[in-house]
VODRENRO-164962 format. One record per residue: x, y, z of N, C-alpha, C, O in turn; residue number from 1. Coordinates in steps of 0.001 Angstrom, whole numbers, always signed. Atoms other than C-alpha are relative to their C-alpha. Layout:
REM VODRENRO-164962
R   n_east  n_north     n_up  ca_east  ca_north    ca_up   c_east  c_north     c_up   o_east  o_north     o_up   nr
R        X        Y        Z        X         Y        Z        X        Y        Z        X        Y        Z  NUM
...
END
This chain:
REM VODRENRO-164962
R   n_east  n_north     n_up  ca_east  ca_north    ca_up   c_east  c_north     c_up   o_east  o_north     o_up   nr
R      -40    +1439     -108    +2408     +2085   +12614    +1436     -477     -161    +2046     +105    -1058    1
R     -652     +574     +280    +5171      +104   +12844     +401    -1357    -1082     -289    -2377    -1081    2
R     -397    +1244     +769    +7065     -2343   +10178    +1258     -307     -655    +2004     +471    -1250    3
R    -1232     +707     +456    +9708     -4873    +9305     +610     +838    -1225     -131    +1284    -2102    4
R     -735     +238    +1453   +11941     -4151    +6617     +887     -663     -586    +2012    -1059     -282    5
R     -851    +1833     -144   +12601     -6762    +4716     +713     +170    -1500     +875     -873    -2133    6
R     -762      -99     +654   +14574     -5053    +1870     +867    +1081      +94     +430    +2168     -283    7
R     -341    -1497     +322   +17357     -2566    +2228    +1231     +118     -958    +2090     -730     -715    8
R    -1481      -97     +541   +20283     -1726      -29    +1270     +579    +1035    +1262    +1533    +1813    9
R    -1162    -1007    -1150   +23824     -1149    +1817      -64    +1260     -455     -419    +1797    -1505   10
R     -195    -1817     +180   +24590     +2446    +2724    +1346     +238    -1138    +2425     -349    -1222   11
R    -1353     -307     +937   +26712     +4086     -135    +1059    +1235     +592     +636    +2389     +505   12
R     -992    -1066     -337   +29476     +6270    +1107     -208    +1142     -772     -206    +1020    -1996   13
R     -332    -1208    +1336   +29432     +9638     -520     -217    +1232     +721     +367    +1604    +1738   14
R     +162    -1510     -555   +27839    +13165     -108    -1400     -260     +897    -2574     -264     +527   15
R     +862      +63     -900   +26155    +12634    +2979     -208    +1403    +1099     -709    +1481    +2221   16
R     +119    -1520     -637   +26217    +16182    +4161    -1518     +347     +347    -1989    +1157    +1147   17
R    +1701    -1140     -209   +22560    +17016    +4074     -625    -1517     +534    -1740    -1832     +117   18
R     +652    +1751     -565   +22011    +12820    +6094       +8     -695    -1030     +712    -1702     -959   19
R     -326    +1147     +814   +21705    +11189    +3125    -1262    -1493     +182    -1136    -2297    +1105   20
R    +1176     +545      +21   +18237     +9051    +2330     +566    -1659    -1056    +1434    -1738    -1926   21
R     +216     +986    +1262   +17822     +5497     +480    -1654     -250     +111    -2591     +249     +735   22
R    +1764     +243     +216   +14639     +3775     -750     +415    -1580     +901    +1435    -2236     +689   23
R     +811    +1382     -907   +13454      +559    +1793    -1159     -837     -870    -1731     -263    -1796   24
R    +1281     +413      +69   +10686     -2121    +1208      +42     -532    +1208     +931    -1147    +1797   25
R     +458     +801    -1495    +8667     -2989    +4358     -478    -1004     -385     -409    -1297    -1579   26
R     +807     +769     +319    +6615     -5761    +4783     -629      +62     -867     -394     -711    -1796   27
R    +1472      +43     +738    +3513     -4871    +3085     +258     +596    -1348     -677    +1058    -2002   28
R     -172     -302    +1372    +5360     -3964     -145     +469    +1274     -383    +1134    +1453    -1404   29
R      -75    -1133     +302    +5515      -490     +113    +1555     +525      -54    +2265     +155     +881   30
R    -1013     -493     -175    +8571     +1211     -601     +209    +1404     +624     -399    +2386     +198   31
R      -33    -1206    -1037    +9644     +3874    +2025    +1476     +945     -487    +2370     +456    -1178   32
R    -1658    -1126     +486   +12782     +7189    +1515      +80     -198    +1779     -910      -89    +2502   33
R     -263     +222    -1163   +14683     +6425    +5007    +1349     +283     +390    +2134     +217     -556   34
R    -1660       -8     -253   +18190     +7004    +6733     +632    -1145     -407     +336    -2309     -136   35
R     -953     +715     -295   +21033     +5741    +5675     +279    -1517    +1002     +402    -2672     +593   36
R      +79    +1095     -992   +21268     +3610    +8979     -867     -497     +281     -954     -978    +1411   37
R    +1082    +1435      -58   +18233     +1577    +8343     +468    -1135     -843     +598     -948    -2053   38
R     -175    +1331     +239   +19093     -1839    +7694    -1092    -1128      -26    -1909    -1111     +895   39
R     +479     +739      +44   +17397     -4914    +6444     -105     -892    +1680     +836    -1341    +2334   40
R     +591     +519     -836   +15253     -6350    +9283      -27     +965    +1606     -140     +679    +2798   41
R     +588    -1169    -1447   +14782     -3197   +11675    -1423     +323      -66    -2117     +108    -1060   42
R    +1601     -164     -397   +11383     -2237   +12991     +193    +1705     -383    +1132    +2310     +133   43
R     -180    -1595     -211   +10764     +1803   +11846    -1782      +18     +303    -2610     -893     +315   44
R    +1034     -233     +270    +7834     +3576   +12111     -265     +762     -872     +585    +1516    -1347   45
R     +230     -387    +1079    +5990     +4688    +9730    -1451    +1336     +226    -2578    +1009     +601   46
R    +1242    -1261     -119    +3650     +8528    +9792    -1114     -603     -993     -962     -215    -2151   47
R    +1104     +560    +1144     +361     +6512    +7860     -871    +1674     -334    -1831    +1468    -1077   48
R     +282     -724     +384     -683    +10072    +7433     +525     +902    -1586      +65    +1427    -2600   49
R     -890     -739     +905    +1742    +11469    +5505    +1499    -1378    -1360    +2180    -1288    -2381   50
R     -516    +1264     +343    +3457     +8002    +4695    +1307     +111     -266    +1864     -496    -1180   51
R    -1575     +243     -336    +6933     +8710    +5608     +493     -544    +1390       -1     -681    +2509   52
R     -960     +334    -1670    +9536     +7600    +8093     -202     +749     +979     -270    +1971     +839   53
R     +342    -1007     -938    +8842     +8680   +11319    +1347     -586     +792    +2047     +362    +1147   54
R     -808     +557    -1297   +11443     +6515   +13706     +591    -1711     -259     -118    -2645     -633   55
R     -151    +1449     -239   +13491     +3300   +13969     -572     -158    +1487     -619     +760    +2306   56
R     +388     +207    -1493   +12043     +1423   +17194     +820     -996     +206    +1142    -1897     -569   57
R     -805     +741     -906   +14004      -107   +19417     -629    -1578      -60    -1831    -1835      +14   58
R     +255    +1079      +91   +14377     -3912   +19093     -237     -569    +1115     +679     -479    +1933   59
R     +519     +732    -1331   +12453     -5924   +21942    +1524    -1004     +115    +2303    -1221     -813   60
R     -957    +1134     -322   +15037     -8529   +23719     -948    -1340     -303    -2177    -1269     -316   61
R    +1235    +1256     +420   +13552    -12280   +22770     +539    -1221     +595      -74    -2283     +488   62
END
């Protein structure tokens, strides 16, 4: 499923050798472990199986 995220902390510079994860909140509260280059108000998706990051999705034009 896809969802907003509507909290992220900036990326911290450091030991990003192995990508380098932060924690997100989406919409619905949940807090997600995600790349670095997710930013407040991108669309990812989300594996509801396993309930990790699966993908940022591409932002529609509006």
């Amino acid at each position: 499923m896809d969802f907003k995220v509507v909290e992220a902390p900036p990326a911290v510079r450091g030991n990003t050798a192995q990508g380098g994860n932060k924690t997100v909140k989406i919409e619905t509260g949940a807090e997600i472990l995600v790349p670095l280059f997710i930013n407040e108000g991108d669309i990812i998706r989300i594996n509801t199986q396993t309930g990790e990051y699966a993908e940022r999705v591409e932002k529609s034009r509006e």
